[in-house]
N, CA, C and O of each residue as an XYZ file, in Angstrom:
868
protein
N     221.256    133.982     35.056
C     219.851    134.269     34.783
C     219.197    134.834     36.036
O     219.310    134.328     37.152
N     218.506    135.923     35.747
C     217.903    136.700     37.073
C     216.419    136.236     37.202
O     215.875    135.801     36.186
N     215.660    136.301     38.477
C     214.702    135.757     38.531
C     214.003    136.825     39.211
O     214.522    137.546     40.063
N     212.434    136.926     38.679
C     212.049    138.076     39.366
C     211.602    137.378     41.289
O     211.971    136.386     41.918
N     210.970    138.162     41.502
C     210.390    138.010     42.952
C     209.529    136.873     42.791
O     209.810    135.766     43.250
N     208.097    137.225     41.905
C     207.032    135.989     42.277
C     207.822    135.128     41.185
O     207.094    134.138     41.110
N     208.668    134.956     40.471
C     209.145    133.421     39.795
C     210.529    133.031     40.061
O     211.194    132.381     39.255
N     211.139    133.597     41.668
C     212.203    133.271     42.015
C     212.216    131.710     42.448
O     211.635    131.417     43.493
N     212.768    130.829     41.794
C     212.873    129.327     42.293
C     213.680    129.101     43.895
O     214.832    129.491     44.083
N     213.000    128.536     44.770
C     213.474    128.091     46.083
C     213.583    126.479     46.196
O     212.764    125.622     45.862
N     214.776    126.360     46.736
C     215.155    124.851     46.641
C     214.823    124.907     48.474
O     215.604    125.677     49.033
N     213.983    124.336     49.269
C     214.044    123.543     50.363
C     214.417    122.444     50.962
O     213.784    121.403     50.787
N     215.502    122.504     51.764
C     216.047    120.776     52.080
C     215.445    121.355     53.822
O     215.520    122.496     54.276
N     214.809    119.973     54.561
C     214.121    119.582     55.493
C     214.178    118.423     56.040
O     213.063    118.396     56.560
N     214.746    117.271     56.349
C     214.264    115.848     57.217
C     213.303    115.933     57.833
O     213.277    114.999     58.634
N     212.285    116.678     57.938
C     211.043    116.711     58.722
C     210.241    117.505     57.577
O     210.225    118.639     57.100
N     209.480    116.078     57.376
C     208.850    116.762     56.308
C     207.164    117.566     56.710
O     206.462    118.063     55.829
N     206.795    117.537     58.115
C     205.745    118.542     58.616
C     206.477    120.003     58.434
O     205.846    121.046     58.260
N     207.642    119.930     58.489
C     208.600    121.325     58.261
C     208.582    121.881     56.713
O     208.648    123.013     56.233
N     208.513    121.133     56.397
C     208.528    121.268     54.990
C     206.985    121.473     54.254
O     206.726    122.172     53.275
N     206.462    120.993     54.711
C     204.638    121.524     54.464
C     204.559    123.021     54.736
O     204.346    123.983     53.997
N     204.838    122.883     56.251
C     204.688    124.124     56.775
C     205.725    125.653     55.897
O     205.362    126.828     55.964
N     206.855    125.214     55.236
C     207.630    126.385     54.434
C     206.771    126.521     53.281
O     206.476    127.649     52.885
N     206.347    125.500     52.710
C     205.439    125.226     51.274
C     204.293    126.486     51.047
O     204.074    127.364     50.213
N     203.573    125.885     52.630
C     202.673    127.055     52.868
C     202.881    128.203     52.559
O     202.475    128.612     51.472
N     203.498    128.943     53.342
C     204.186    130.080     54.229
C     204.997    130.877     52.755
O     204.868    132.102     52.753
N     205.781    130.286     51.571
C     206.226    130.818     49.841
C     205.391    130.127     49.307
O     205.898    129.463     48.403
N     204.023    129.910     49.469
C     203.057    129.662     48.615
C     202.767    131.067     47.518
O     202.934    132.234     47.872
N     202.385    130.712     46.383
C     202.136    131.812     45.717
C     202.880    133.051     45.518
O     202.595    133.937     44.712
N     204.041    133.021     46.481
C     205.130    134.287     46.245
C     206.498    133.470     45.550
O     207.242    134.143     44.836
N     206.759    132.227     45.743
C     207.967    131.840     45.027
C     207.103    130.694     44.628
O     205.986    130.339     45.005
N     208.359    129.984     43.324
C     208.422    128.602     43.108
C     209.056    127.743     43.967
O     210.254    127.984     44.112
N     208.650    126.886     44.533
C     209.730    126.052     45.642
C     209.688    124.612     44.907
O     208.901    124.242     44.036
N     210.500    124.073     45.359
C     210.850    122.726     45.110
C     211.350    122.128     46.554
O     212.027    122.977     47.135
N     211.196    120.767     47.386
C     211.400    120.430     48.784
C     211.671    119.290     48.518
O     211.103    118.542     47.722
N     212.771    119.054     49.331
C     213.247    117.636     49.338
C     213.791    116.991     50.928
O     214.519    117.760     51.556
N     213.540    115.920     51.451
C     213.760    115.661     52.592
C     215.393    115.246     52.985
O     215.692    115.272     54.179
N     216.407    114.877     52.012
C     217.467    114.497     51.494
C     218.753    115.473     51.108
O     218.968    115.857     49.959
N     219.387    115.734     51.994
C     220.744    116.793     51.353
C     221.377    116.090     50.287
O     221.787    116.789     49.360
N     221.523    115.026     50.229
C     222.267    114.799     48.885
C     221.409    114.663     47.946
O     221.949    114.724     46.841
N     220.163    114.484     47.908
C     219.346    114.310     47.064
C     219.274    116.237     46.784
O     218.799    116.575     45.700
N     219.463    116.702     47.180
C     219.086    118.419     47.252
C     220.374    119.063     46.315
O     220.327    120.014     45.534
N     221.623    118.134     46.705
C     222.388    118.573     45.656
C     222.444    118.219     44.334
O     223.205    118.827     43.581
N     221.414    116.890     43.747
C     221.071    116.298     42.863
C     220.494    117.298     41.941
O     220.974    117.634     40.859
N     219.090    117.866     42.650
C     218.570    118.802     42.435
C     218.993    120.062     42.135
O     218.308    120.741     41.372
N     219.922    120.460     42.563
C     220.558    121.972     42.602
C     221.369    121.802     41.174
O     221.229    122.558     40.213
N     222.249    120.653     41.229
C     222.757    120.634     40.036
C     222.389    120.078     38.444
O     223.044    120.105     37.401
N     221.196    119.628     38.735
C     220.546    119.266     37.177
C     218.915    119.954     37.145
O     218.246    119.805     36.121
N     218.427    120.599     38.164
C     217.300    121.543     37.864
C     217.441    122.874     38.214
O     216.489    123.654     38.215
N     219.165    123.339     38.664
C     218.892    124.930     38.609
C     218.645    125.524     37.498
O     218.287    124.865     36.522
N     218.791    126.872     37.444
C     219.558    127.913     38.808
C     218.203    127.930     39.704
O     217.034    128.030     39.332
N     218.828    127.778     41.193
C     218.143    127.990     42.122
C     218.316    129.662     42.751
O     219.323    129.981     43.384
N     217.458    130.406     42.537
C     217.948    131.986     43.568
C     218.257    131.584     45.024
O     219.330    132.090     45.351
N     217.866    131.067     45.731
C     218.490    130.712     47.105
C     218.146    128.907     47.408
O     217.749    128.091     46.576
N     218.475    128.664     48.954
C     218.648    127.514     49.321
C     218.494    127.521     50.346
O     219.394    128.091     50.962
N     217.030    126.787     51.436
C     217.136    127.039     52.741
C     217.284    125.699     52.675
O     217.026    124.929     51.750
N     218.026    125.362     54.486
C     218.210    124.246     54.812
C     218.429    124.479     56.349
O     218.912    125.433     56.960
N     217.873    123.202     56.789
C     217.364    123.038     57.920
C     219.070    122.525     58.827
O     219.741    122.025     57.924
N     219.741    122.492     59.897
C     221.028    122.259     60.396
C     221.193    120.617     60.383
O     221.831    119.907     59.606
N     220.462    120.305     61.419
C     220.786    118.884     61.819
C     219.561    117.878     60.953
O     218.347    117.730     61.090
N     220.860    117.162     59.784
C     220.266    116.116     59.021
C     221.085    114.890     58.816
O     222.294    115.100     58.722
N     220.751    113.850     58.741
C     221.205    112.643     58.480
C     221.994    112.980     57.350
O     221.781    114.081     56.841
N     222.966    112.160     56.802
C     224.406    112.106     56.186
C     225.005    113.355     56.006
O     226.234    113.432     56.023
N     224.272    114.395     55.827
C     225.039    115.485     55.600
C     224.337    116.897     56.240
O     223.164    117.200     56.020
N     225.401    117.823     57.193
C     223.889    118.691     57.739
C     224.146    120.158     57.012
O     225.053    120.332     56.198
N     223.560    120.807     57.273
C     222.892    122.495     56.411
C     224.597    123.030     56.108
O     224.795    123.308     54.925
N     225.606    123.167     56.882
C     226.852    123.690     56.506
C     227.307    122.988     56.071
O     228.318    123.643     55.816
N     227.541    121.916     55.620
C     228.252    120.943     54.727
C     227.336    121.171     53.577
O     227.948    121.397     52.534
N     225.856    121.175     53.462
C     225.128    121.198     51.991
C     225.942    122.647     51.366
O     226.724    122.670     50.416
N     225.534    123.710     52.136
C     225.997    125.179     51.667
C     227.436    124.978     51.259
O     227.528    124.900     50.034
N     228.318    124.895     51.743
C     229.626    124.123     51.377
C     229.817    123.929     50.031
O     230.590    124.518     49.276
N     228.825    122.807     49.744
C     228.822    122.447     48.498
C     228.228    123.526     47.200
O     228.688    124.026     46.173
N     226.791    123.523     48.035
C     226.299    124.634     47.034
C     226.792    125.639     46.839
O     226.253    126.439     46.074
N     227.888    125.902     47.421
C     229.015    127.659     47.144
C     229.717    127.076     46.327
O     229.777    127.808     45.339
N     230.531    125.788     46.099
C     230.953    125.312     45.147
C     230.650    124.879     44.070
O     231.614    124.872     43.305
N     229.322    124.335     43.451
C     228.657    125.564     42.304
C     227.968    125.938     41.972
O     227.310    125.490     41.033
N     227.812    126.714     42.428
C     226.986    128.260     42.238
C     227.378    129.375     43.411
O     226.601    129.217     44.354
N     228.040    130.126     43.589
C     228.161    131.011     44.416
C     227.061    132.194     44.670
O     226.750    132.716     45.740
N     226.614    132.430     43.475
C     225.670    133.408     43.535
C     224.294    132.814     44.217
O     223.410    133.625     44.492
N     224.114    131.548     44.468
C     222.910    131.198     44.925
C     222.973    131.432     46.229
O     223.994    131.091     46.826
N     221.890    132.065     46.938
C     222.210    132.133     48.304
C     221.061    131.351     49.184
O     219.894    130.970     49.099
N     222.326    131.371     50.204
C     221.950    129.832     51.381
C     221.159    130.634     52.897
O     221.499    131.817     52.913
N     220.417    130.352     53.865
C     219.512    130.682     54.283
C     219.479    129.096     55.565
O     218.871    128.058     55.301
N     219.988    129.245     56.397
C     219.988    128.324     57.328
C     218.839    127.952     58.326
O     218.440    128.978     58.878
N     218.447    127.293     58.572
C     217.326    127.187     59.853
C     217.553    126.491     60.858
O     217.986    125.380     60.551
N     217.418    126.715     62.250
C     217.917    125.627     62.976
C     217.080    125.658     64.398
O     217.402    126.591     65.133
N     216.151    124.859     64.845
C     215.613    124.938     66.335
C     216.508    125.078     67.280
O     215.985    125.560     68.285
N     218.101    124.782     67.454
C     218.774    125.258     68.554
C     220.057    125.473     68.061
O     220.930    124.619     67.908
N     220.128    126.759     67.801
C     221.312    127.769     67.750
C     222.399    127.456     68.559
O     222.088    127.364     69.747
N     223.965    127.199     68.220
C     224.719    127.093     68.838
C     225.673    128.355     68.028
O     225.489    128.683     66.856
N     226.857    129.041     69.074
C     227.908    129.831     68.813
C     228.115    129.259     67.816
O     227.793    129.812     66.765
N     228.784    127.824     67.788
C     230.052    127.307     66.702
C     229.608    126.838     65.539
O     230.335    126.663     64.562
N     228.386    126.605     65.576
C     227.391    126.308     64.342
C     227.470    127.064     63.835
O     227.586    126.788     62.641
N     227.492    128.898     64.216
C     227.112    129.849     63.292
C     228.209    130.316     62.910
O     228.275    130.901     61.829
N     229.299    130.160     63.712
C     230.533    130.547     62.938
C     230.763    129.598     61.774
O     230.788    130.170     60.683
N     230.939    128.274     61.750
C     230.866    127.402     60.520
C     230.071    127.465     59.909
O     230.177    126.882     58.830
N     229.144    127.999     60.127
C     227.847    128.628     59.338
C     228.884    129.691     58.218
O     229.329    129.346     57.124
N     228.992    130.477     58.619
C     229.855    131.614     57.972
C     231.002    131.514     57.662
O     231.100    132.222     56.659
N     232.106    131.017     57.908
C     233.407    130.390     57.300
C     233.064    129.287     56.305
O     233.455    129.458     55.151
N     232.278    128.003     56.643
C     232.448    127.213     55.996
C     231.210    126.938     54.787
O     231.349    126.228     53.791
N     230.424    127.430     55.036
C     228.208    127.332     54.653
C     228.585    128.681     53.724
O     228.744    128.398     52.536
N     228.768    130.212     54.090
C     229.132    130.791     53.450
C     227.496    131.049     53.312
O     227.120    131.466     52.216
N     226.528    130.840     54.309
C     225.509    131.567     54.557
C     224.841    132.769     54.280
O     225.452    133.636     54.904
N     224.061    133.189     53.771
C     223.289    134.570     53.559
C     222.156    135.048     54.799
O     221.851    136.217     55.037
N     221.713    134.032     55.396
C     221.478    134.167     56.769
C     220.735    133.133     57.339
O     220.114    132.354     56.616
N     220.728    133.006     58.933
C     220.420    132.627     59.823
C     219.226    132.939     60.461
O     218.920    134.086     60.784
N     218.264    131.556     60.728
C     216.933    131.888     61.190
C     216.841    130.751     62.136
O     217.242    129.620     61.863
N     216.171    131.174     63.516
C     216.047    129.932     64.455
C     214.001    129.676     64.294
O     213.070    130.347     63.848
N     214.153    128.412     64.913
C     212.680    128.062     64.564
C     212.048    128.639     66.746
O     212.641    128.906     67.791
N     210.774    128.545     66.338
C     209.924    129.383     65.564
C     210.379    130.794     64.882
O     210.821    131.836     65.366
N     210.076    130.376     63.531
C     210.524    132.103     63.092
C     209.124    132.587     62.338
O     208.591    132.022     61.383
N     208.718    133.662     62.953
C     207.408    134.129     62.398
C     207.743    134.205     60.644
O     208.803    134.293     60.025
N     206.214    134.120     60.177
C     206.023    134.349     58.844
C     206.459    134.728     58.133
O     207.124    134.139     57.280
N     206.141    136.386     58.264
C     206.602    137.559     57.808
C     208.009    137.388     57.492
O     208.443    137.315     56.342
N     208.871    137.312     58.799
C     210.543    137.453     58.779
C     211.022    136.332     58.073
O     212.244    136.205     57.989
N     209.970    135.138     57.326
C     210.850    134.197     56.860
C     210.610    135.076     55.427
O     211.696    135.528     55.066
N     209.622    135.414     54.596
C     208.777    135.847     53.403
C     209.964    136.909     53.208
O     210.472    137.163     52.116
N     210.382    137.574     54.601
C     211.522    139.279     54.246
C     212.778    138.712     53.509
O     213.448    139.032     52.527
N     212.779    137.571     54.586
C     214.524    137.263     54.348
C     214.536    136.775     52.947
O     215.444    137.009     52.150
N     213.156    135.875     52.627
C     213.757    135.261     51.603
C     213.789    136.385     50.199
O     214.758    136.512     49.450
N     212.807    136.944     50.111
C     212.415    138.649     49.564
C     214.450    139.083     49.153
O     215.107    138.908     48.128
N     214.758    139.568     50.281
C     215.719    139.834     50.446
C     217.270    139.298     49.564
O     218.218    139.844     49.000
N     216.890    138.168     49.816
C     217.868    137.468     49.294
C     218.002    136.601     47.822
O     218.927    135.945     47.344
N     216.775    136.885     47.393
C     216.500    136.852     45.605
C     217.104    137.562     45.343
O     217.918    137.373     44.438
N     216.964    139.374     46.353
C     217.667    140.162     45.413
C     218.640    140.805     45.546
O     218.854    141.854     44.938
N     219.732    140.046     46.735
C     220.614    139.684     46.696
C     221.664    138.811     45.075
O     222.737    138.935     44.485
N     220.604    138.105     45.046
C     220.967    136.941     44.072
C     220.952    137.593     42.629
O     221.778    137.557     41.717
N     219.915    138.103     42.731
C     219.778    138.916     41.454
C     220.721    140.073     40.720
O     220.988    140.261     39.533
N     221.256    141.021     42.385
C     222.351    141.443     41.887
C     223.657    141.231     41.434
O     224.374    141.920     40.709
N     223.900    139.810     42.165
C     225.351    139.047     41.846
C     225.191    138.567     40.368
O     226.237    138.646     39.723
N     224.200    138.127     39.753
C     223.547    137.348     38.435
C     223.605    138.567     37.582
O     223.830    138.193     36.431
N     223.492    139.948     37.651
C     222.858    141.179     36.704
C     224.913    141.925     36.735
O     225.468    142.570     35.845
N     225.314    141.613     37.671
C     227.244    141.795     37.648
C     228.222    141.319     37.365
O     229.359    141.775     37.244
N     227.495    139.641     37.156
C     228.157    138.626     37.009
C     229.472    138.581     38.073
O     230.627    138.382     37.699
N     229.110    138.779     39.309
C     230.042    138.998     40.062
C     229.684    138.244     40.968
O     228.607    138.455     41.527
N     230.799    136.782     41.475
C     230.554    135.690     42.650
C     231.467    136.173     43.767
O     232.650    136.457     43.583
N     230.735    136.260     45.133
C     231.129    136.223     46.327
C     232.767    135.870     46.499
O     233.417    134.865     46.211
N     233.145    137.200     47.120
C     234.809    136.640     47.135
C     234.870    137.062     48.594
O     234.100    137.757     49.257
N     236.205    136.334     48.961
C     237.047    136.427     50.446
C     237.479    137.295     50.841
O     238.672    137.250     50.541
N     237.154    138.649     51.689
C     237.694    139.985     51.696
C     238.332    139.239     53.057
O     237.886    138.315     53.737
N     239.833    140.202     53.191
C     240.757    140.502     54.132
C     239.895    141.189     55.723
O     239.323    142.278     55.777
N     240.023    140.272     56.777
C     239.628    140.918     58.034
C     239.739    141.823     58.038
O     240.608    142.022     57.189
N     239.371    142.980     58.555
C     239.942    144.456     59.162
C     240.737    144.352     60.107
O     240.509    143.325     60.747
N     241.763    145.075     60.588
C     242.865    144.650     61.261
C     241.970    144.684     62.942
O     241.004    145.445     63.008
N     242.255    144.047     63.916
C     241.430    144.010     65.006
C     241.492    145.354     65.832
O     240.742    145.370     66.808
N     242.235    146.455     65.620
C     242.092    147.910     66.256
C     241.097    148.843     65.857
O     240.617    149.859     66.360
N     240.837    147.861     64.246
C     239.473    148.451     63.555
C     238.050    148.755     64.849
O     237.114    149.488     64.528
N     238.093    148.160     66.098
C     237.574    147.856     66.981
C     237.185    149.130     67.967
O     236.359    149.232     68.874
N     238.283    150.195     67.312
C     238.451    151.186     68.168
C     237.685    152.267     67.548
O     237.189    153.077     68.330
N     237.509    152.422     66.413
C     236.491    153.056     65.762
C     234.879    153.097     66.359
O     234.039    153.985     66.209
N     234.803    152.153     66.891
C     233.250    152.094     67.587
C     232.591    152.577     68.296
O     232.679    151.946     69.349
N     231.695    153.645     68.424
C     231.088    154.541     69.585
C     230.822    153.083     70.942
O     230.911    151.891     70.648
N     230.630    153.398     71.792
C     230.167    153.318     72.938
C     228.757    152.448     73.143
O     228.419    151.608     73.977
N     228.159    152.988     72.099
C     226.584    152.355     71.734
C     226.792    151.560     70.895
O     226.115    150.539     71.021
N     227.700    151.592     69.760
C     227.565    150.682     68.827
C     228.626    149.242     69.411
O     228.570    148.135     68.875
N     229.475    149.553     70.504
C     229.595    148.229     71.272
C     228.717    147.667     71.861
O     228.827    146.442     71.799
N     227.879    148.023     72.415
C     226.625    147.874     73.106
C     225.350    146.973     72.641
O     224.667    146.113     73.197
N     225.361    147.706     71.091
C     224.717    146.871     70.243
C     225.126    145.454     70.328
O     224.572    144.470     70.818
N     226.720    145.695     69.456
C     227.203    144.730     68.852
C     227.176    143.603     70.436
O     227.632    142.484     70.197
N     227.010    143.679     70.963
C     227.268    142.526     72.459
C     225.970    142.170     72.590
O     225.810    141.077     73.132
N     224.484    143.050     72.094
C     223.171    142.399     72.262
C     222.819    141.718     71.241
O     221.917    140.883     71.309
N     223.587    142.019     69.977
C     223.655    141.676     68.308
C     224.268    139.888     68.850
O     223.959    138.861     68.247
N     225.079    139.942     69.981
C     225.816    138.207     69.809
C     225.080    137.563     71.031
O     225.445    136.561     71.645
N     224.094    138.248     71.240
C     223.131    137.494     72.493
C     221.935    137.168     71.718
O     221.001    136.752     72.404
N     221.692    137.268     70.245
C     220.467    137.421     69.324
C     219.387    137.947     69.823
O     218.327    137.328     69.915
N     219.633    139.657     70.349
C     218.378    140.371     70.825
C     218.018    140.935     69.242
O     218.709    141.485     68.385
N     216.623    140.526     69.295
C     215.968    141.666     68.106
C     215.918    143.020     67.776
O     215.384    143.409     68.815
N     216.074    144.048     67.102
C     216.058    145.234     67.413
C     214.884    145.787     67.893
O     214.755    147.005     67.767
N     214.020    145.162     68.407
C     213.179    145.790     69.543
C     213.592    145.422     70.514
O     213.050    146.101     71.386
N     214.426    144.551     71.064
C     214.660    144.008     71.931
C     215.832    144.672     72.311
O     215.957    144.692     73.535
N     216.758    145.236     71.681
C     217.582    145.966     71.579
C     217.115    147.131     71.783
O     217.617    147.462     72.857
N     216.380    148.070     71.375
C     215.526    148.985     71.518
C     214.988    149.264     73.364
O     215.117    150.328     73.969
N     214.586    148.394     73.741
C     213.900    148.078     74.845
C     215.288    148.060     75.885
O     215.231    148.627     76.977
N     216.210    147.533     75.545
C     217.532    147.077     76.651
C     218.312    148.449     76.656
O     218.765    148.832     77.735
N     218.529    149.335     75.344
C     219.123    150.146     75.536
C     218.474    151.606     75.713
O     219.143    152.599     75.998
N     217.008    151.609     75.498
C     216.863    152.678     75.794
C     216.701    153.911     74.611
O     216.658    155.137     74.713
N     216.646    153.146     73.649
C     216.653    153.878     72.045
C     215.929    153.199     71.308
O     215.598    152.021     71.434
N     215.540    154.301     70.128
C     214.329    153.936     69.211
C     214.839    152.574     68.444
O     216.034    152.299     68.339
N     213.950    151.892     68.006
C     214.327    150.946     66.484
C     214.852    151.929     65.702
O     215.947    151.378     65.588
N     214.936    152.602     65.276
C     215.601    153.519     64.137
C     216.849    153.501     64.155
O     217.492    153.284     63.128
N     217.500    153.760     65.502
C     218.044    154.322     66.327
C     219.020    153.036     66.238
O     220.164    153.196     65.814
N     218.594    151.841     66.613
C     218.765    150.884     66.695
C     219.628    149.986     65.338
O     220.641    149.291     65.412
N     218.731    150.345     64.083
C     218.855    150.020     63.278
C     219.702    150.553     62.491
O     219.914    149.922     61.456
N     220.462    151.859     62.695
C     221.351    152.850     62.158
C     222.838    152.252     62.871
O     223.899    152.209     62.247
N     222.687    151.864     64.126
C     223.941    151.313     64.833
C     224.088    150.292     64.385
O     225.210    149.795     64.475
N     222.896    149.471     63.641
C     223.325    147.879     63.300
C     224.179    147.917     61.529
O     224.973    147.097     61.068
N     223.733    148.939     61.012
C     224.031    149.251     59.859
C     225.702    149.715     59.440
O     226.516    149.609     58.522
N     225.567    150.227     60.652
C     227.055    151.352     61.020
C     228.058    150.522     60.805
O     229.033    150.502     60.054
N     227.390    149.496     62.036
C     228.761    147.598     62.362
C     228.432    147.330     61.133
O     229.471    146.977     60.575
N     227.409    147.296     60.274
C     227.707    146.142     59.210
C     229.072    146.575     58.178
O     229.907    145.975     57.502
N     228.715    148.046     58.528
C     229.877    149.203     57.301
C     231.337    148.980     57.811
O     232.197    148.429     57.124
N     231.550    149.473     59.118
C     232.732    148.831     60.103
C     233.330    147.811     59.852
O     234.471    147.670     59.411
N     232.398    146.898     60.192
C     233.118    145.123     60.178
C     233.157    144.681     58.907
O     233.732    143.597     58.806
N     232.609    145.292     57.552
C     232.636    144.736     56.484
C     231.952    143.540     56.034
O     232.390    142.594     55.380
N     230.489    143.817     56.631
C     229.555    142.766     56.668
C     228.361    143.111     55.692
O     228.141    144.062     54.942
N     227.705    141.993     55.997
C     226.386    142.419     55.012
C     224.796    141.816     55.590
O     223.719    141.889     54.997
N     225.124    141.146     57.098
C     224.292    140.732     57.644
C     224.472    140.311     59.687
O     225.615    140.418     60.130
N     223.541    139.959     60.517
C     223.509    140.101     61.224
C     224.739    138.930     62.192
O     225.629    139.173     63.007
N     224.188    137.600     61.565
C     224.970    136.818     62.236
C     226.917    136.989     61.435
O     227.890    136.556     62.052
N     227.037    137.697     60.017
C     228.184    137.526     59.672
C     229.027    138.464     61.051
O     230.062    138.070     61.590
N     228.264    139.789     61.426
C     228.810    141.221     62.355
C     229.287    139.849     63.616
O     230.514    139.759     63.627
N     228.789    139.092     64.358
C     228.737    138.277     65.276
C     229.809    137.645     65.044
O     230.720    137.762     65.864
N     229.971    136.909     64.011
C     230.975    135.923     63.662
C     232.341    136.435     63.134
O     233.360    135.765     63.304
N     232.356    137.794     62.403
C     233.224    139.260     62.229
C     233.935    139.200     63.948
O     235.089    138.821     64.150
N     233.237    139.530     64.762
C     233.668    140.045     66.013
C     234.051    138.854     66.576
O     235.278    138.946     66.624
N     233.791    137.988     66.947
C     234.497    136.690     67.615
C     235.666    136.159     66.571
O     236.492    135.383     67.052
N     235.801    136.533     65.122
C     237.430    135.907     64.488
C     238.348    137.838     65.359
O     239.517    137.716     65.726
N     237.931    138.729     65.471
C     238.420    139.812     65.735
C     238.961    139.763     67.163
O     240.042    140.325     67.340
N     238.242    139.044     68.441
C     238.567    138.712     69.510
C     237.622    140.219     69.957
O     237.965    140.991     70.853
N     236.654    140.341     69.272
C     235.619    141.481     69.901
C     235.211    141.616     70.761
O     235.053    142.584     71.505
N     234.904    140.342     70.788
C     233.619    139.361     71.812
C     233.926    138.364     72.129
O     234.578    137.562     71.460
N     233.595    138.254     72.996
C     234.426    136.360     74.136
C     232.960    135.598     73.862
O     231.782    135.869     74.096
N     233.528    134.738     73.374
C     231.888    133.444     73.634
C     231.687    133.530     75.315
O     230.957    132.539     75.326
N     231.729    133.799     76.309
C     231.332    133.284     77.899
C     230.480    134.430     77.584
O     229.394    134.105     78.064
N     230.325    135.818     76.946
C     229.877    137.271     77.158
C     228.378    136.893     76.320
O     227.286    137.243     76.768
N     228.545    136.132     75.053
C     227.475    135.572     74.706
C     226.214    134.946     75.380
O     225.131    135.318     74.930
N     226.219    133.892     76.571
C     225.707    132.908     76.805
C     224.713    133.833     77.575
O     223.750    133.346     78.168
């Protein structure tokens, strides 16, 4: 079942429930949300009041944290997509983020308004297209790691400010090129690496041996 934009259902899991006010706010009037302070209580929810179009969840929670919920929630429903949040970003989080969570993306706190309203925008209709194909998320084959060699000069460049989480203005600003500019090289890696988002290109390149975690920090 496809859901439009303003009646896309959002499931919120939070242990801080001022966090959870504050998301309430913020998809007020653009989605339906539902919030729960409880990951297992969230899978309660997921499975006797979906379909949910996505699933944000906050990392570090009592009995069970954001990649173990996603985990589950890929197991059933694949098409629902998961949306992580976390006040302190670690490398190995986000790779188990993406191997194991099976994530649609990654947001660190403070994350302005707007970019939470895009992503989630985004990822309804994401959801919507997997639901309208009947087609669930499958396991594509790495690219062989020489795939590596294909890469201009700039678009390594990127990809090394892409695993330092510079913004593409920020990127923009470091290298010396427009956002456009910017945003065409990020697009390029996503086509390259066989990605479909920012932190998967990151987590792509460190199973590839692209990128050394010390080059990160």
């Amino acid at each position: 079942m496809t859901q439009s934009l303003t009646h896309a259902r959002i499931l919120i899991v939070d242990n801080d429930e001022k966090q959870l006010a504050s998301m309430r706010r913020i998809l007020h009037g653009h989605f339906e949300t539902i919030t729960t302070t409880d990951p297992v209580q969230a899978l309660k929810i997921f499975e006797l009041q979906g379909p949910f179009a996505v699933v944000i969840s906050d990392f570090q929670m009592p009995l069970m944290n954001g990649v173990q919920l996603f985990a589950r929630i890929f197991e059933i429903d694949p098409t629902a997509q998961r949306i992580l949040i976390t006040g302190r970003p670690d490398l190995q989080m986000a790779i188990d983020a993406v191997n194991h969570g099976k994530i649609t993306a990654f947001l660190t706190k403070p994350t302005p308004i707007v970019s939470i309203r895009s992503v989630v925008c985004d990822a309804v209709q994401s959801y919507n297209q997997l639901r309208e194909t009947d087609d669930s998320p499958a396991e594509r084959p790495l690219p062989p790691a020489n795939h590596y060699a294909s890469l201009t000069v700039k678009e390594k460049e990127v990809l090394l400010l892409l695993s330092k989480g510079f913004s593409n203005e920020e990127i923009s600003a470091e290298l010396l090129i427009t956002v456009g500019t910017v945003k065409t090289h990020v697009n390029s890696l996503f086509g390259k690496l066989d990605v479909n988002n920012r932190t998967k290109v990151v987590a792509r390149a460190l199973e590839l041996d692209l990128i050394k975690p010390a080059s990160i920090s």
